[in-house]
Residue frames relative to the residue before (quaternion, step in Angstrom):
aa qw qx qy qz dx dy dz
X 1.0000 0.0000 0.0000 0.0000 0.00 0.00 0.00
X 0.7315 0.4768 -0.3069 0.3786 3.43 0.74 -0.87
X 0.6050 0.5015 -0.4656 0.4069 3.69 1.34 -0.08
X 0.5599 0.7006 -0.3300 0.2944 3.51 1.12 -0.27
X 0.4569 0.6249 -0.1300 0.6196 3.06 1.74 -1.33
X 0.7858 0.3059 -0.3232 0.4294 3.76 0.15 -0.33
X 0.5168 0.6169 -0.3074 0.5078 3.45 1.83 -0.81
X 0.6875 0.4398 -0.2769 0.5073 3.55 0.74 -0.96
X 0.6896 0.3738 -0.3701 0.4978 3.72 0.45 -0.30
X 0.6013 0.5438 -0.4427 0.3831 3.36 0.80 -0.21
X 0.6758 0.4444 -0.3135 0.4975 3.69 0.94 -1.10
X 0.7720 0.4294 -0.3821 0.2714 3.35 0.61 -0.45
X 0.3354 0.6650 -0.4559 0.4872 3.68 2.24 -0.11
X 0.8470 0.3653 -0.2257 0.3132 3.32 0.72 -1.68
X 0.4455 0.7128 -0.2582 0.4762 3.31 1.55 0.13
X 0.6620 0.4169 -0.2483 0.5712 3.62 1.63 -1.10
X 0.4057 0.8056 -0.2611 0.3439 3.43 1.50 -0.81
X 0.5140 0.7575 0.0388 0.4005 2.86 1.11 -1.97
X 0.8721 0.2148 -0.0354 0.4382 2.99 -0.69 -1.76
X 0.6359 0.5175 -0.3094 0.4817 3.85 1.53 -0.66
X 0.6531 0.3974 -0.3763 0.5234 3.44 1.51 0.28
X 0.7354 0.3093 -0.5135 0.3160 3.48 0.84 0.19
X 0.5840 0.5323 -0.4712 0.3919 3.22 0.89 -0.01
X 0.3388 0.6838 -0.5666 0.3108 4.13 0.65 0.44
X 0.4174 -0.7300 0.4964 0.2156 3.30 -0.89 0.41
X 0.6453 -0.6016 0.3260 0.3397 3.32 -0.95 0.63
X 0.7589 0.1999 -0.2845 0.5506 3.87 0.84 -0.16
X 0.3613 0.5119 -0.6614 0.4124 3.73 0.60 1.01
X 0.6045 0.2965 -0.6957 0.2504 2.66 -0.96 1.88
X 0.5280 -0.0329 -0.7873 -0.3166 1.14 -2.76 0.38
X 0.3859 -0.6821 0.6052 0.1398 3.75 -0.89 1.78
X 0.5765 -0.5048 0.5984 0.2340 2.95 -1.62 0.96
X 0.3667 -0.5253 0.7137 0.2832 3.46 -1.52 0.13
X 0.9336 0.1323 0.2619 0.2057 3.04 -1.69 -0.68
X 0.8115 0.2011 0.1669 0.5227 2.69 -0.97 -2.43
X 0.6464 0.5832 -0.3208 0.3730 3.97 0.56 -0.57
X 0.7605 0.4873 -0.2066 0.3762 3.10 1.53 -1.27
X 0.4913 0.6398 -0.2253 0.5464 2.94 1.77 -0.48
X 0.6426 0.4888 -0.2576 0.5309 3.78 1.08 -0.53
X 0.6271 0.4882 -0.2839 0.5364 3.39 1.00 -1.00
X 0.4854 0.6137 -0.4593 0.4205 3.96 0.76 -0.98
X 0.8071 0.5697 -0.0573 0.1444 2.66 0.31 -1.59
X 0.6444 0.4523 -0.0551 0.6141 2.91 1.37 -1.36
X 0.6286 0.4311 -0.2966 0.5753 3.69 1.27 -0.29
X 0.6065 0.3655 -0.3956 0.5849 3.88 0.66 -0.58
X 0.5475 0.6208 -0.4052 0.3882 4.02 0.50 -0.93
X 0.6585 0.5864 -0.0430 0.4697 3.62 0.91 -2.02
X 0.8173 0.3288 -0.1927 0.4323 3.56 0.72 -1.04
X 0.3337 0.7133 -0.2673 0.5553 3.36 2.17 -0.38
X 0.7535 0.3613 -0.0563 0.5464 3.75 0.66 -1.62
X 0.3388 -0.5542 0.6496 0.3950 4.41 0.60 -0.21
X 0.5907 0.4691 -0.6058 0.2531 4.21 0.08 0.23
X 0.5576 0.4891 -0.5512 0.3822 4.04 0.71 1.05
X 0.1727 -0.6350 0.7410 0.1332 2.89 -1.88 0.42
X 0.2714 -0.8139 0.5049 0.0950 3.34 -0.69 1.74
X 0.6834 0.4621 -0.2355 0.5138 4.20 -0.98 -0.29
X 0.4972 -0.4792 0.6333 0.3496 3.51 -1.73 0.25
X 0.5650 0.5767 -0.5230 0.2732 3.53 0.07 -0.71
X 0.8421 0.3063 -0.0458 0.4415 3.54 0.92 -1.83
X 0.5642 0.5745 -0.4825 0.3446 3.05 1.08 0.70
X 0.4387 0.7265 -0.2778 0.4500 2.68 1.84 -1.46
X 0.6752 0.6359 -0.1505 0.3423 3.59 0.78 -1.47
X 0.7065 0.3211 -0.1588 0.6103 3.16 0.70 -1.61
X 0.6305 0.5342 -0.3920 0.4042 4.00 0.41 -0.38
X 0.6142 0.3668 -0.3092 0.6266 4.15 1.00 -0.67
X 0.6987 0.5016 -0.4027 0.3131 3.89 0.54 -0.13
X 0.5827 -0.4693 0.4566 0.4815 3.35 1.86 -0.17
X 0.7939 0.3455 -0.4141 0.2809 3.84 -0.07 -0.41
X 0.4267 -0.7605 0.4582 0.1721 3.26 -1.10 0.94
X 0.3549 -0.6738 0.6447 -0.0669 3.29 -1.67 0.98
X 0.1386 -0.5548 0.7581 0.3135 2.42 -2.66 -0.64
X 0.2975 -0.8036 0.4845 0.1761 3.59 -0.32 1.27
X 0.0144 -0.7977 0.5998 0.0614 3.55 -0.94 1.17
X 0.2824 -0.7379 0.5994 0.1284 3.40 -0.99 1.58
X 0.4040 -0.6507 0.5907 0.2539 2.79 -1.82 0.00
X 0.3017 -0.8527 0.3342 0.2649 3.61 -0.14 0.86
X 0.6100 0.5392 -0.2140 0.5398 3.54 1.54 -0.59
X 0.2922 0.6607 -0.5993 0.3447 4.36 0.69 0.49
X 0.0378 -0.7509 0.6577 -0.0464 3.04 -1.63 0.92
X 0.4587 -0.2788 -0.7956 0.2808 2.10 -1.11 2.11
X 0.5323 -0.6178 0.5201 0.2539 3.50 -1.22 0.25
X 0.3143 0.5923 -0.5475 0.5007 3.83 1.24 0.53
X 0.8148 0.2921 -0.4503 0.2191 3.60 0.11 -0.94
X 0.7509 0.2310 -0.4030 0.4693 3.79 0.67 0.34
X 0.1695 0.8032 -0.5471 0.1636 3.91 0.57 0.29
X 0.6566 0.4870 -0.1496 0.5562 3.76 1.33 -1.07
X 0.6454 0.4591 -0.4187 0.4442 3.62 0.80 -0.34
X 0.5749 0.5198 -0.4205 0.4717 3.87 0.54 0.07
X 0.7474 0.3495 -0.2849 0.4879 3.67 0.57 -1.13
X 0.6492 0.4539 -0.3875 0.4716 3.84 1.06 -0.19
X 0.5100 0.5825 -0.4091 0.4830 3.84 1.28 -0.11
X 0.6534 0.3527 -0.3045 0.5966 3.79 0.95 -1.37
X 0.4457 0.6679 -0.4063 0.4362 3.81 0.27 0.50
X 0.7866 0.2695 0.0656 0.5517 2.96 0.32 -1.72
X 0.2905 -0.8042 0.3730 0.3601 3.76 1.13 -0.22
X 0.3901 0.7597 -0.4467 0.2668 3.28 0.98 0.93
X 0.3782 -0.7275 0.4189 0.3902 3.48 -0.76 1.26
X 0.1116 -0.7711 0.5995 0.1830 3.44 -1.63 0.05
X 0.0590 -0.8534 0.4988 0.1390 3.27 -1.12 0.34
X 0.2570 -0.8120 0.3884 0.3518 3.73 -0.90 -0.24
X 0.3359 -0.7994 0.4202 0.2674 3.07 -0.79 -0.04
X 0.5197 -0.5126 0.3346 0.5960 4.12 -0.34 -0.10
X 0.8138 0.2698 -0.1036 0.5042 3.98 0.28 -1.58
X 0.4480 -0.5500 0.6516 0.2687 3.39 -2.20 0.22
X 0.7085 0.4802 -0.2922 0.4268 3.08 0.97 -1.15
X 0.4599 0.6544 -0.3188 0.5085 3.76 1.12 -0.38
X 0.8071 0.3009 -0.2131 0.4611 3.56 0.43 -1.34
X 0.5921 0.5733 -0.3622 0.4354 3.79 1.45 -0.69
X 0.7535 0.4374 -0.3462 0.3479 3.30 1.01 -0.37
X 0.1500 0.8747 -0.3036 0.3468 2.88 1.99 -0.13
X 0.7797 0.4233 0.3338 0.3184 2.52 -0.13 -2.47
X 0.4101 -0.8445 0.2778 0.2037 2.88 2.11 0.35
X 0.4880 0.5775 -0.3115 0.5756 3.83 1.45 0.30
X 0.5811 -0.6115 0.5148 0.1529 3.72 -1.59 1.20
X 0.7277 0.3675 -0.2009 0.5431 3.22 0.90 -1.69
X 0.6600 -0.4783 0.5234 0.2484 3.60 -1.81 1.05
X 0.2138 -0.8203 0.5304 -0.0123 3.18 -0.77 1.32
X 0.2486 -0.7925 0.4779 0.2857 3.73 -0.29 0.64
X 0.8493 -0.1022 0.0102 0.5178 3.06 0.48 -1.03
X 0.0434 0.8127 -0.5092 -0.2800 4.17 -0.89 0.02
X 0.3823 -0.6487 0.6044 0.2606 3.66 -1.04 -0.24
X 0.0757 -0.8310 0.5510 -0.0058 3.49 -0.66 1.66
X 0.1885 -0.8373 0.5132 0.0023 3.02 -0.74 1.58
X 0.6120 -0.5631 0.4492 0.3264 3.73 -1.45 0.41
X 0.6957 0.4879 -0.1130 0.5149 3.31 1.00 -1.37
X 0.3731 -0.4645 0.7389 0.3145 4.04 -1.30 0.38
X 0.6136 -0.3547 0.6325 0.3124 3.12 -2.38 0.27
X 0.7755 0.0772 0.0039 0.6267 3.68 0.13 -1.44
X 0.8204 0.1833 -0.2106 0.4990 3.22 -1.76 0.11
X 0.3266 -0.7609 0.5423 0.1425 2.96 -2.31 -0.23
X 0.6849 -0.6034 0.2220 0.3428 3.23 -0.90 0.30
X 0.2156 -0.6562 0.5242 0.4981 4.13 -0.51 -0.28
X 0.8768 -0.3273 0.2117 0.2815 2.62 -1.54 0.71
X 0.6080 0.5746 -0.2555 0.4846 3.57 1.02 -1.21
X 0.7843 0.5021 -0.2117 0.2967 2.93 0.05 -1.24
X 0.5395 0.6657 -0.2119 0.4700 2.96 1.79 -1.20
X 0.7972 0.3024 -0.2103 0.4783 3.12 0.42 -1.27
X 0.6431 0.4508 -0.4384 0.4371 3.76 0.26 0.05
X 0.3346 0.6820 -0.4273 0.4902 3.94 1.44 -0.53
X 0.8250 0.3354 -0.0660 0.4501 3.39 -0.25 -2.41
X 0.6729 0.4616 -0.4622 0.3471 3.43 0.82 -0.18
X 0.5280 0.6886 -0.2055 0.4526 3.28 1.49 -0.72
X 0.5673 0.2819 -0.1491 0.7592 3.90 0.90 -1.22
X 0.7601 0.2724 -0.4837 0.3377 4.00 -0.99 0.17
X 0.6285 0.2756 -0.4883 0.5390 3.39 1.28 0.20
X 0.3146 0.6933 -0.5406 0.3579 3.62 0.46 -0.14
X 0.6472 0.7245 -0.0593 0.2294 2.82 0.11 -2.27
X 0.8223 0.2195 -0.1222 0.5106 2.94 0.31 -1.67
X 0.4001 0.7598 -0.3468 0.3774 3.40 0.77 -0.58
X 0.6292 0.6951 -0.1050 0.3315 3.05 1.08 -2.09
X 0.8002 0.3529 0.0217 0.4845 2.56 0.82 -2.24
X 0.5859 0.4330 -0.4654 0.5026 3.71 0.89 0.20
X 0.6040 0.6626 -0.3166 0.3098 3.32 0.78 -0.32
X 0.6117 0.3712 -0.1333 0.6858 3.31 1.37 -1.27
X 0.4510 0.5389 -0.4191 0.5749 4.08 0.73 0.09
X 0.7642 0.4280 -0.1561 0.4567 3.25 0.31 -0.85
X 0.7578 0.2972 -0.3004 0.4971 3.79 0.56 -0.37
X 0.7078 0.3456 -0.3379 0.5152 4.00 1.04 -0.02
């Protein structure tokens, strides 16, 4: 009995799986796989641990025209999809990589927040104060593999 039970939670993971791919919008891309999304979790729960996130379109939008640099994580599954359409063309602007992801509710929990999160902007640096050293260096070690990732990815689709 108990292998059934594990069979049935599986279809129903791969079932939630699913439904977080049809609701993606048509220009989320380039989507993480998998292994990426799991890196990105990470580096967002890691980030939101450290004050180096900016949660919401409003403040990203924000912190992006001020000059400070990032990795922009999208959600790929927002509805209507006007309200973050502009945060991609203001990343290639600013030369900041972006990516998406399949869920909001995935990345809000990230990010260590209840409410669904469209999009956030992980930074190296806190707002105030700073980091020790440690912390620092596991952060940057975390976003420079991100990063690159990032940047083969979007290499890869033009």
């Amino acid at each position: 009995m108990g292998g059934s039970d594990s069979e049935v939670e599986k279809s129903a993971q791969k079932e939630k799986e699913q439904k977080k791919l049809l609701a993606l919008a048509p220009i989320a891309k380039p989507l993480a796989g998998k292994k990426l999304n799991k890196r990105i979790f990470k580096l967002v729960r890691r980030a939101a641990e450290k004050k180096c996130l900016k949660r919401g379109v409003k403040e990203v939008v924000k912190s992006i025209r001020r000059g400070q640099k990032g990795v922009c994580v999208i959600a790929g599954n927002i509805s209507p999809i006007d309200v973050i359409t502009h945060v991609p063309i203001l990343c290639e602007e600013a030369d900041i990589p972006y990516i998406y992801v399949s869920s909001k509710e995935d990345l809000a929990n990230a990010g260590a927040t209840k409410r669904p999160t469209c999009c956030v902007l992980v930074q190296t640096k806190p707002a105030k104060g700073e980091l020790s050293q440690e912390d620092q260096e596991k952060l940057k070690a975390d976003y420079d593999q991100v990063v690159k990732e990032v940047g083969e990815m979007a290499s890869s689709m033009f």
